[in-house]
C-alpha positions in Angstrom: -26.3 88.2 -25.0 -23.5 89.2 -22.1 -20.6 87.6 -23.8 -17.8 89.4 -26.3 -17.4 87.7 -29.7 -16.5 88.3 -33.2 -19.9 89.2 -34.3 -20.3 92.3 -31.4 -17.0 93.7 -32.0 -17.9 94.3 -36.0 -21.5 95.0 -34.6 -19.4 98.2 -32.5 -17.7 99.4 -35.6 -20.8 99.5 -37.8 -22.8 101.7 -35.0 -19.5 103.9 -34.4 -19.4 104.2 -38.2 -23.2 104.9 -38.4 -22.7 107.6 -35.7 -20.0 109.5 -37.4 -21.8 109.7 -40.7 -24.8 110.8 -39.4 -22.8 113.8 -37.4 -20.8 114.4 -40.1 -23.4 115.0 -42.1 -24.7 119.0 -42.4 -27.8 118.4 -44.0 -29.4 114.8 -43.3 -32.4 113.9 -44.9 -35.7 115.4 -44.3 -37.7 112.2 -43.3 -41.2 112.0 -43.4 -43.3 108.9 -41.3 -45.2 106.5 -42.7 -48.3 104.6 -41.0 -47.5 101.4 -38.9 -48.8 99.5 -41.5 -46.5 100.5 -44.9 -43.4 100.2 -42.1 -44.5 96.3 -41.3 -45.0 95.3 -44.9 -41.4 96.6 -45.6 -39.4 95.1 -42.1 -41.5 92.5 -41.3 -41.8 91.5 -37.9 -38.5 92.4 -35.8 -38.8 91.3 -32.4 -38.7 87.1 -33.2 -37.5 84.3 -30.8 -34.3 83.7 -32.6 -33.7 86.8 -33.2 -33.0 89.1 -37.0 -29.5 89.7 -36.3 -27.9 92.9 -35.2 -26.5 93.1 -39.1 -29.8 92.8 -40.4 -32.2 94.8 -37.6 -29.2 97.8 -38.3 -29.5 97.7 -41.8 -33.5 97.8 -41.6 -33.4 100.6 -39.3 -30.3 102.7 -41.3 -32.0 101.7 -44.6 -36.2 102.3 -43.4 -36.9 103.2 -40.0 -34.9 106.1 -39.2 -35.9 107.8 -42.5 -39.1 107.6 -41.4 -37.9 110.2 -38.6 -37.8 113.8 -39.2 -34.4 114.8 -38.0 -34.6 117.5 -35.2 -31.6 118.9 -36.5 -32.2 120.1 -40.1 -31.2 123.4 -40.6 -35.1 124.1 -42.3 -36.7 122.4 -39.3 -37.7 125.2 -38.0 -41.4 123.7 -36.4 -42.4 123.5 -33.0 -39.3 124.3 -31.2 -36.6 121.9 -33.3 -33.2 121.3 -31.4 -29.1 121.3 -32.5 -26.9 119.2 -29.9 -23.6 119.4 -30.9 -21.5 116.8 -32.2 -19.3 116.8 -28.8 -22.5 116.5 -27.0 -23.9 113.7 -29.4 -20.4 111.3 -29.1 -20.6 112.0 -25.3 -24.1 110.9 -25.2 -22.5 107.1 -26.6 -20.0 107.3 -23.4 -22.7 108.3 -21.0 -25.0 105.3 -21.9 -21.8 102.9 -22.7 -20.8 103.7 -19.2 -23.6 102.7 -17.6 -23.9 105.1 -14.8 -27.1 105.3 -12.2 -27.7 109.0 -11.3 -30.1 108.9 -8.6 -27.4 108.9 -5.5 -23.7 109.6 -5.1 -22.5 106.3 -3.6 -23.3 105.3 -7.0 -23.0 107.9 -9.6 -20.6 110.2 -7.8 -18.2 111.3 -11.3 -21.2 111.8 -13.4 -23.0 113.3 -10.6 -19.9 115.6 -10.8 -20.3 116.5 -14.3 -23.9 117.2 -14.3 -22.4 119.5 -11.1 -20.7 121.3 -13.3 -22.7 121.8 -16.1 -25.7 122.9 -13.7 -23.7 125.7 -11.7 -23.2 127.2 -15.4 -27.3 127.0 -15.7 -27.5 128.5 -12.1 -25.2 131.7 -12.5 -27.2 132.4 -15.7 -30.5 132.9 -13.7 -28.9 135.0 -11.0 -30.2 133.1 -8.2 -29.1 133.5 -5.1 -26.2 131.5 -3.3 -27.2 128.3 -2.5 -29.7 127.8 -5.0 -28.7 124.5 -7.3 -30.8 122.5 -9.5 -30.8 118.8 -11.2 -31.4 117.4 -14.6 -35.0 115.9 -15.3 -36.1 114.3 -18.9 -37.7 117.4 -19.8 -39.8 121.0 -19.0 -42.9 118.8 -18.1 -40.7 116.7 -15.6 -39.3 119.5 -14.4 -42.6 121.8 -13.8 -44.0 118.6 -12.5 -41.2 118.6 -10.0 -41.4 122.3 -8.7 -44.9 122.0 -8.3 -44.7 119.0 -6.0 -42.0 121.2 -4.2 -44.4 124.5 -4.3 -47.0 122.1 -2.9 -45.5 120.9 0.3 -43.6 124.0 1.2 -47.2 125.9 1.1 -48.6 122.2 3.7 -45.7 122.2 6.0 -46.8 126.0 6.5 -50.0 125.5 7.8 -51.4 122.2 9.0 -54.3 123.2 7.5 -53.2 122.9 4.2 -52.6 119.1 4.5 -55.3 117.7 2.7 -57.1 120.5 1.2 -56.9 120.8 -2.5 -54.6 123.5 -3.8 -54.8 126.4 -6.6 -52.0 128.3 -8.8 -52.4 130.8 -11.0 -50.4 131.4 -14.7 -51.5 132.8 -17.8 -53.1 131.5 -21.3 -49.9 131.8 -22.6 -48.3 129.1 -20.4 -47.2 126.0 -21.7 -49.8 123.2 -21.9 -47.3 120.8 -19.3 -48.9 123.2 -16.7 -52.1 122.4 -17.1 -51.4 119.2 -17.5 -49.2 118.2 -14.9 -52.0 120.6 -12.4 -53.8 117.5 -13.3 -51.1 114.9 -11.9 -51.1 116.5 -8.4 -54.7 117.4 -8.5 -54.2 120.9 -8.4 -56.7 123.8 -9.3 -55.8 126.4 -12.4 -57.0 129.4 -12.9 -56.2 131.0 -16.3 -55.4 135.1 -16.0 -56.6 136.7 -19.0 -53.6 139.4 -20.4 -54.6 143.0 -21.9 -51.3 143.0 -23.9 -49.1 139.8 -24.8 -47.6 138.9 -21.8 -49.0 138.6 -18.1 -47.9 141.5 -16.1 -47.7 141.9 -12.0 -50.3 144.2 -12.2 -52.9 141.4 -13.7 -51.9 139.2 -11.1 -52.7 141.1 -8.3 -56.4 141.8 -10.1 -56.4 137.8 -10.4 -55.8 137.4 -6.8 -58.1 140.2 -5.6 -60.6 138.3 -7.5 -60.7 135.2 -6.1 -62.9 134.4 -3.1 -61.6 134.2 0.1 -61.6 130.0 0.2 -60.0 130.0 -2.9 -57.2 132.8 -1.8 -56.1 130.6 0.7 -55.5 127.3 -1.3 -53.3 129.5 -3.8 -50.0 128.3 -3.5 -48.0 129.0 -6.6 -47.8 131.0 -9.6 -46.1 130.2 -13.0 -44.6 132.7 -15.0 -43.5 132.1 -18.8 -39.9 133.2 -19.5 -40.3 133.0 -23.1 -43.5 131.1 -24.3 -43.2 128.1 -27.3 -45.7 130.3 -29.4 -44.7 133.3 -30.1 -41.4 133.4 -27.3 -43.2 136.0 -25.6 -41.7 136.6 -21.8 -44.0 137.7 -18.8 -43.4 140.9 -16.9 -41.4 139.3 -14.5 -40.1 141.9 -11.6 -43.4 142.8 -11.5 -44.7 139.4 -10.7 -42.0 138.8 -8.6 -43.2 141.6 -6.5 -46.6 140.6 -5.7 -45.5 137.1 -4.9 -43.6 138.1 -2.8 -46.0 140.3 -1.0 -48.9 137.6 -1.3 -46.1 135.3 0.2 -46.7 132.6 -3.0 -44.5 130.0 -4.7 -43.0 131.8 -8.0 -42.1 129.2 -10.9 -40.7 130.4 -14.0 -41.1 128.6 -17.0 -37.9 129.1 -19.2 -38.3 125.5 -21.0 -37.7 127.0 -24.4 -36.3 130.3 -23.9 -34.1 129.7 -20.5 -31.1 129.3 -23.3 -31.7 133.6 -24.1 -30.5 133.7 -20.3 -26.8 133.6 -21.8 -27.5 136.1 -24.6 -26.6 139.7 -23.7 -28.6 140.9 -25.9 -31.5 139.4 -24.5 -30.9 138.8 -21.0 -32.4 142.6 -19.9 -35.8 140.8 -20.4 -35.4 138.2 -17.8 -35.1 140.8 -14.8 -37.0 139.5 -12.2 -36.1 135.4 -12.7 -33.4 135.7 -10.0 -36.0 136.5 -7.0 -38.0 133.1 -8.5 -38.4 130.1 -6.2 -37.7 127.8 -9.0 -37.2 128.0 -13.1 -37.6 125.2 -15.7 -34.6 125.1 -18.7 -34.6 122.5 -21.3 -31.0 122.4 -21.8 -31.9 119.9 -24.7 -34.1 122.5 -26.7 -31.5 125.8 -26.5 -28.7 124.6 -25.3 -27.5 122.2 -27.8 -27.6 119.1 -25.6 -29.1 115.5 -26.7 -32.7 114.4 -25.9 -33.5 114.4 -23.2 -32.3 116.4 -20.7 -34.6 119.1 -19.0 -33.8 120.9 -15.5 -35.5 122.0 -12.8 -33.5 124.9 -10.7 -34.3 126.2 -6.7 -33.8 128.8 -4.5 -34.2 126.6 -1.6 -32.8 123.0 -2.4 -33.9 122.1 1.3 -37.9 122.5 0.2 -37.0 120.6 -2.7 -35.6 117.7 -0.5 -38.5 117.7 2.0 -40.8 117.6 -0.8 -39.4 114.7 -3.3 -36.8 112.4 -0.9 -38.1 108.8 -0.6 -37.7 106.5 1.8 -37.4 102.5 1.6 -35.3 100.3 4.0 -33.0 99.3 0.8 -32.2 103.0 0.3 -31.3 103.8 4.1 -27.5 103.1 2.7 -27.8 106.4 0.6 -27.7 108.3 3.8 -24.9 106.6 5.4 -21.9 109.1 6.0 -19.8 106.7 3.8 -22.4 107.6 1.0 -22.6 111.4 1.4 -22.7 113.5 -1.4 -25.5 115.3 -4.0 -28.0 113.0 -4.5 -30.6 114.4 -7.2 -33.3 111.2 -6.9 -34.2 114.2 -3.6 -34.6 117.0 -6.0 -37.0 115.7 -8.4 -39.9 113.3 -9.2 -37.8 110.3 -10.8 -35.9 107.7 -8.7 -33.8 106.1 -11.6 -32.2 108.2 -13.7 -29.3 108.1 -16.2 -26.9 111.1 -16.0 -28.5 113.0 -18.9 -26.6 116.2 -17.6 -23.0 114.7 -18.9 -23.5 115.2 -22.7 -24.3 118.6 -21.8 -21.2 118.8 -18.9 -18.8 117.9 -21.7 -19.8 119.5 -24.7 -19.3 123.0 -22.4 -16.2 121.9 -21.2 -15.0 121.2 -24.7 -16.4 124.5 -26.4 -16.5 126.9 -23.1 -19.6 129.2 -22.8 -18.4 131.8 -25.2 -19.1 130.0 -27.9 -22.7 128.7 -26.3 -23.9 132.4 -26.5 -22.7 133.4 -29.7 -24.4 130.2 -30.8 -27.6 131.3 -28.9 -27.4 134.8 -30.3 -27.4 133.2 -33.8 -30.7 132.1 -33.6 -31.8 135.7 -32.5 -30.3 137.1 -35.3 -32.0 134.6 -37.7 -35.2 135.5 -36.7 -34.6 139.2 -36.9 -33.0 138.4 -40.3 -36.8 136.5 -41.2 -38.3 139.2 -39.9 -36.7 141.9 -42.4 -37.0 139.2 -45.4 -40.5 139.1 -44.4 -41.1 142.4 -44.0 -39.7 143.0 -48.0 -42.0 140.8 -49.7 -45.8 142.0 -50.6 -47.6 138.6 -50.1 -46.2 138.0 -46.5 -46.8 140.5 -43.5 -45.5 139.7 -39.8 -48.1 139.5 -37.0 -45.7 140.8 -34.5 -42.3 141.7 -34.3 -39.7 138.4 -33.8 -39.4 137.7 -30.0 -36.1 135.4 -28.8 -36.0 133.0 -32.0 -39.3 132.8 -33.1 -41.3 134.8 -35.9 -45.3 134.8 -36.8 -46.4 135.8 -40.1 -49.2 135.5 -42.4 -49.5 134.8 -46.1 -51.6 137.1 -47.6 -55.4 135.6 -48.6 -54.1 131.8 -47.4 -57.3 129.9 -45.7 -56.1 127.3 -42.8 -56.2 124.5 -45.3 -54.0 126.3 -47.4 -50.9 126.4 -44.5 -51.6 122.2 -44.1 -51.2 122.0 -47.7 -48.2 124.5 -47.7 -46.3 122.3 -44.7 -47.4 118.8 -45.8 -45.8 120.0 -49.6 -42.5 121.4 -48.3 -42.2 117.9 -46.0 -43.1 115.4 -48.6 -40.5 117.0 -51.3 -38.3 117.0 -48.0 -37.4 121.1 -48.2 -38.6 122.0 -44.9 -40.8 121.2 -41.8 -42.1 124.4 -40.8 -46.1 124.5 -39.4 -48.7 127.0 -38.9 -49.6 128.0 -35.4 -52.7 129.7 -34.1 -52.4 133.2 -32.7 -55.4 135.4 -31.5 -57.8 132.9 -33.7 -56.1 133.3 -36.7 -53.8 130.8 -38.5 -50.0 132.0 -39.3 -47.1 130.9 -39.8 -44.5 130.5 -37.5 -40.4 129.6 -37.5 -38.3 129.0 -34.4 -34.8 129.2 -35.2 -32.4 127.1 -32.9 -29.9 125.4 -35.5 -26.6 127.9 -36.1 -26.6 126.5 -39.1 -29.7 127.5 -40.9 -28.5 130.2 -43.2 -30.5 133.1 -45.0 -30.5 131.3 -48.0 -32.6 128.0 -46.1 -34.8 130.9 -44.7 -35.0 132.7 -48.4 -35.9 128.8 -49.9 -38.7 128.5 -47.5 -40.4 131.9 -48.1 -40.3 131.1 -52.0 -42.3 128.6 -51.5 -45.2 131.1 -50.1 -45.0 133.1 -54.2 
């Protein structure tokens, strides 16, 4: 399996020529899945002790598999929140796994480690953070939340030895991403939901929801997670207000910018963000926004050393990592994982190739598009918006359409392979919703999908 023969060198030219179709290619095929079943009565069974073939397990998955994959980059995916790496980012992505690079310490990894550097001072200036704050690349928001909670966690013990042991409690919003919730659950940590008069959670709500709680409760709060731009509806929290009274509760203050930490390099945009720079830590999906493969996530602090405390392991086969000959940025201290690959370099080089001017007008494409859905929306009688566009997405409703009638609508437009879009829920009522990401979806993709709606 190790050795170079005839047979792996024409393998590496049908991949490489694979590769460059499929990025050459504007508008791939919408794919649609099929059950386990239909897929095994058409490959067979793959994994054998002799082995298919590399020919013959490539042609099954160029010719089957993959179409039964909905690309994430089709101009009229515009469901959940889709994602556009660019090509640069996509061929890079082949050198970072060819070159087989471990990204947990420096000794190791130092180049890449470099390169991921890079990329994340970029990520860091956009914030507004303070000096000193850095970050590190994770597999995704739910990593990365994961992560700053751990870190929230032990900064709020090593306080007070009277934390130690005693179960802890954070407070965020209904509008926060599920990951929240969920990874509460991985560290055993207590949620309370604030309930929001308007659309986004506000400092003043928080202060109600911490005057509320009783006083055993007060004292095992130890974080609160604002939204900076929330999957739904891309709705962003108030967050100088919040800001404010975690600083005055003295609390550890997470923002959530998974989807909509890309809008951080959009000036017309940015305005709504005032407040993320006094944050103890942020979450960006570089692989949603910013154009970068799957799957790179990031987690970003103001104080790297409470990250450190918080997340460096120890093991008597690691020891070498600490050695003065080893020094450098290790990120297996920053975040949950100990193995990593250098997910940050696709990312690294794709802005090195491109520069960040061209990253922002591509971000404030998206914006555009979904003020340019919104007006399109707005000019035909059997749609109406349910609230204006926020960052890149838009909610609206088809006039006199029953929730079955939306499945119906989305499974139609994906089985004759026009367009994944889905309906949402918002305030109990099912809607419509498109997330623009792709620079090249064009008004004429978002004028194809709204005939569909006559």
């Amino acid at each position: 399996m190790h050795t170079i023969d005839m047979d792996l060198v024409e393998m590496t030219l049908d991949v490489m020529k694979y590769t460059i179709d499929r990025i050459s290619n504007l508008s791939p095929e919408m794919g649609a899945p099929k059950s386990e079943t239909e897929l095994f009565n058409i490959v067979g069974e793959t994994v054998t002790a002799e082995g298919i073939g590399g020919e013959n397990a490539l042609q099954l998955f160029r010719d089957v598999l993959v179409k039964a994959t909905v690309p994430i980059d089709h101009p009229r995916h515009l469901a959940f929140v889709p994602a556009a790496p660019t090509r640069a980012a996509i061929m890079f992505d082949l050198v970072t796994s060819a070159s087989s690079i471990h990204g947990a310490y420096w000794m190791e990894g130092a180049g890449g480690i470099f390169c991921e550097n890079q990329a994340m001072k970029w990520l860091v200036s956009l914030t507004g953070l303070p000096e000193g704050a850095f970050g590190v690349f994770t597999s995704g928001g739910t990593a990365a939340n994961l992560s700053a909670m751990v870190a929230a966690r032990e900064a709020w013990r090593s306080r007070d030895s009277q934390n130690v042991g005693k179960k802890a409690l954070m407070l965020t919003s209904h509008g926060a991403h599920s990951s929240i919730q969920a990874m509460a659950k991985v560290i055993d940590a207590d949620v309370v939901m604030i309930d929001c008069e308007e659309e986004n959670l506000t400092g003043r709500e928080l202060q109600n929801g911490i005057n509320e709680l009783e006083e055993k409760d007060r004292n095992r709060l130890f974080a609160v997670v604002a939204t900076g731009g929330t999957t739904n509806a891309g709705i962003i929290d108030q967050l100088d207000t919040i800001a404010d009274v975690c600083e005055k509760e003295n609390v550890w203050f997470h923002v959530d910018c998974a989807y909509g930490g890309g809008a951080l390099a959009a000036p017309s945009v940015r305005h709504l963000f005032n407040g993320v720079e006094r944050a103890d830590s942020i979450t960006i999906d570089p692989h949603k926004w910013l154009f970068s493969p799957y799957d790179c996530g990031a987690v970003i602090y103001k104080d790297l050393e409470l990250a450190k405390n918080a997340h460096s392991q120890k093991g008597a086969y690691l020891e070498i990592f600490k050695d003065e000959g080893a020094q450098g940025f290790n990120p297996a201290d920053y975040q949950i994982q100990l193995t990593r690959r250098v997910r940050g370099m696709p990312l690294w080089f794709s802005l090195a190739m491109h520069g960040t001017k061209k990253y922002r007008q591509a971000i404030e494409t998206g914006i555009s598009l979904a003020q340019i859905a919104e007006k399109k929306i707005q000019k035909r009688e059997n749609l109406e918006l349910v609230r204006p566009a926020s960052l890149s997405v838009v909610l609206f409703r088809r006039k006199g359409w029953s929730p079955e009638e939306y499945k119906d609508w989305t499974y139609k437009n994906h089985r004759e392979g026009l367009a994944l879009v889905t309906p949402t829920t918002w305030k109990k009522e099912t809607v419509v919703r498109f997330c623009f990401i792709n620079p090249d979806t064009t008004e004429e993709d978002i004028d194809m999908i709204l005939d569909t709606m006559e």
